[in-house]
Structure formats: structure tokens, C-alpha cells
C-alpha positions as CSV (number, residue, x, y, z in Angstrom):
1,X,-33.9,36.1,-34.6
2,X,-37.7,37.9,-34.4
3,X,-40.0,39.1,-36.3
4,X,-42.7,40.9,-35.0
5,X,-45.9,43.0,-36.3
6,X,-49.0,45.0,-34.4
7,X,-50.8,41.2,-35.0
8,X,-47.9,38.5,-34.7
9,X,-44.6,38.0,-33.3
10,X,-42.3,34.9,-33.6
11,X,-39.1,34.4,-31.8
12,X,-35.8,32.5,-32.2
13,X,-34.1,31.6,-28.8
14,X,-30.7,30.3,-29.5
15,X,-30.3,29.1,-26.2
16,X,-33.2,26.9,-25.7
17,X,-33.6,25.9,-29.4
18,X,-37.4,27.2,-29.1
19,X,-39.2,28.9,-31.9
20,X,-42.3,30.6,-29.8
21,X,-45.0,32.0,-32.2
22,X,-48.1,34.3,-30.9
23,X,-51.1,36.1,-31.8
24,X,-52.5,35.4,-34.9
25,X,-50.9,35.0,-38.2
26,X,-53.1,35.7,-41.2
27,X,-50.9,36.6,-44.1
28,X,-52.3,36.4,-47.5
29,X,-49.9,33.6,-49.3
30,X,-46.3,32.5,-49.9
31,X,-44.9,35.9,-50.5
32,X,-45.9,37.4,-47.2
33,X,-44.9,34.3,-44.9
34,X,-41.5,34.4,-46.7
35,X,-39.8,36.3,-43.9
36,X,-40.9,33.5,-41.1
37,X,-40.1,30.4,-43.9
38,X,-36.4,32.0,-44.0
39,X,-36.6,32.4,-40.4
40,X,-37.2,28.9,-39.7
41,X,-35.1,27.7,-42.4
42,X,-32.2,29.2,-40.8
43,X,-33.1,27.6,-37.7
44,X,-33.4,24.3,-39.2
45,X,-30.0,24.7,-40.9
46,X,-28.1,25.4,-37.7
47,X,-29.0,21.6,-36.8
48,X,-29.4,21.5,-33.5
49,X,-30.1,18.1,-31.6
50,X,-33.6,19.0,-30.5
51,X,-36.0,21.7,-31.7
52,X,-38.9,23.6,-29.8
53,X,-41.9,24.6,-31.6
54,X,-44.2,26.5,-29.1
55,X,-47.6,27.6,-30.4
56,X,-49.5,28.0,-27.2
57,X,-49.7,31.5,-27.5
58,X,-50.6,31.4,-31.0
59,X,-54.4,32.2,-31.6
60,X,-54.9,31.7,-34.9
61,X,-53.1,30.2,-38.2
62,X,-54.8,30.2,-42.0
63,X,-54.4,27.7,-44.4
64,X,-51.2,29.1,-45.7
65,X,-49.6,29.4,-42.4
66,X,-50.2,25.5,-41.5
67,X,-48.6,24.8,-45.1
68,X,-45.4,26.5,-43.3
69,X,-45.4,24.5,-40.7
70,X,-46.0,21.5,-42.0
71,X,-43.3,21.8,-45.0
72,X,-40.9,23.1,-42.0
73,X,-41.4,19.4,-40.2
74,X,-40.9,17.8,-43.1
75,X,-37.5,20.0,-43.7
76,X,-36.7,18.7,-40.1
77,X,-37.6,15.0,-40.5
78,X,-35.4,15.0,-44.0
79,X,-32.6,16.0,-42.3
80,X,-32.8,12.8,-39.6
81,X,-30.7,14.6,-37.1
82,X,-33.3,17.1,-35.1
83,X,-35.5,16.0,-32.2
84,X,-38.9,18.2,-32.5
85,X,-41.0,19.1,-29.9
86,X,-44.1,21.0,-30.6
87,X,-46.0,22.6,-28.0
88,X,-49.9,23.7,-28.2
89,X,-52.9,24.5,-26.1
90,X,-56.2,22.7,-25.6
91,X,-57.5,25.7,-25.0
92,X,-57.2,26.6,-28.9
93,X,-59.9,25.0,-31.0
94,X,-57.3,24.8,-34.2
95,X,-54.7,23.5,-32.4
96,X,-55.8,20.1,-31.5
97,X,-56.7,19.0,-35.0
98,X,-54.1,20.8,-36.8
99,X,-51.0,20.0,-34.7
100,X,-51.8,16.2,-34.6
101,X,-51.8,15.9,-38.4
102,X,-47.9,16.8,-37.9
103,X,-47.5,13.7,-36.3
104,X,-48.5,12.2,-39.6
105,X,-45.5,14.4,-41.4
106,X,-42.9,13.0,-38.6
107,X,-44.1,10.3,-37.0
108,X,-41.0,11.2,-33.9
109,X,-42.2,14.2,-33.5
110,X,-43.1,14.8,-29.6
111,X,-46.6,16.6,-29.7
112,X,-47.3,18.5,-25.8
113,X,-51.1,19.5,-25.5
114,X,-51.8,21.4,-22.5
């Protein structure tokens, strides 16, 4: 599963159970993220035991694109079954701040800085 555009792309790989997001996502609102909600929905819905999210290629998120994420770990902590990993960069000014307050949404979820 991808979706990609001249600014974004986000990937699905099956194998790994990763979800790899990068460049900078921007959308205006619900209605345009609804492509990457169903996308993650229907990752989240194929339960599998542990879940990769990697943002360290991902430059920028608005306001509406952290609501995704965090209602897409609290999807994943409701179910009880999935293991989530999130991966970010240091490097990233948002990422630091932003990706901790996940922790907050699911307190198992493994948080990797680097």
C-alpha cells in the first residue's frame, strides 16, 4: 500500500509491518488526509503482533496530520493486541515534542529517537 504526491509519500511494507512516512505532509483538514487514515486503518485491521511507525524522513506534520497520528495509536492501543514502535529523528525540531506526547496516548508504545 502507498500513496505518494510531488510533496509526501507514505508506504505500507507488509513484510516488515512498517509504515515509513516522508517529506512534508500539509493537507488542509480531515477530507484530504482521508486517503492515509484508510491507509492506516487498514494496516491496523490486519492485526499484526508489532507495528513500525517510521517518521525520520518526515520533515514536517500540521496540526491535522498529528490528530491522525495520534487517533491512529489510540486505534492501536484499543485493540490490545499490536506492539508499536515509532521511529523519529532528533534532527527534526517537531519530532521530539510531538512524538513523546504519543507516549501519553499508549503508554507501551516504544518511542526510538535518533
Amino acid at each position: 500500500m502507498e500513496i505518494k504526491s510531488k510533496d509526501y509519500s507514505i508506504l505500507y511494507d507488509s513484510v516488515t509491518e512498517t509504515v515509513s512516512c516522508q517529506g512534508s505532509l500539509r493537507l488542509n483538514g480531515m477530507d484530504e488526509y482521508a486517503p492515509i487514515v484508510q491507509l492506516l486503518n487498514d494496516v491496523a485491521d490486519h492485526d499484526p503482533p508489532t507495528l513500525t511507525l517510521n517518521l525520520r524522513n518526515l520533515e514536517f506534520l500540521n496540526s491535522s496530520g498529528i490528530n491522525v497520528i495520534s487517533k491512529f495509536v489510540i486505534k492501536v492501543r484499543q485493540k490490545g493486541t499490536i506492539q508499536m514502535v515509532v521511529i523519529g529523528s532528533n534532527s527534526i525540531p517537531w519530532q521530539g515534542k510531538s512524538l513523546k506526547n504519543l507516549q501519553r496516548l499508549m503508554p507501551k508504545l516504544q518511542l526510538q529517537l535518533e
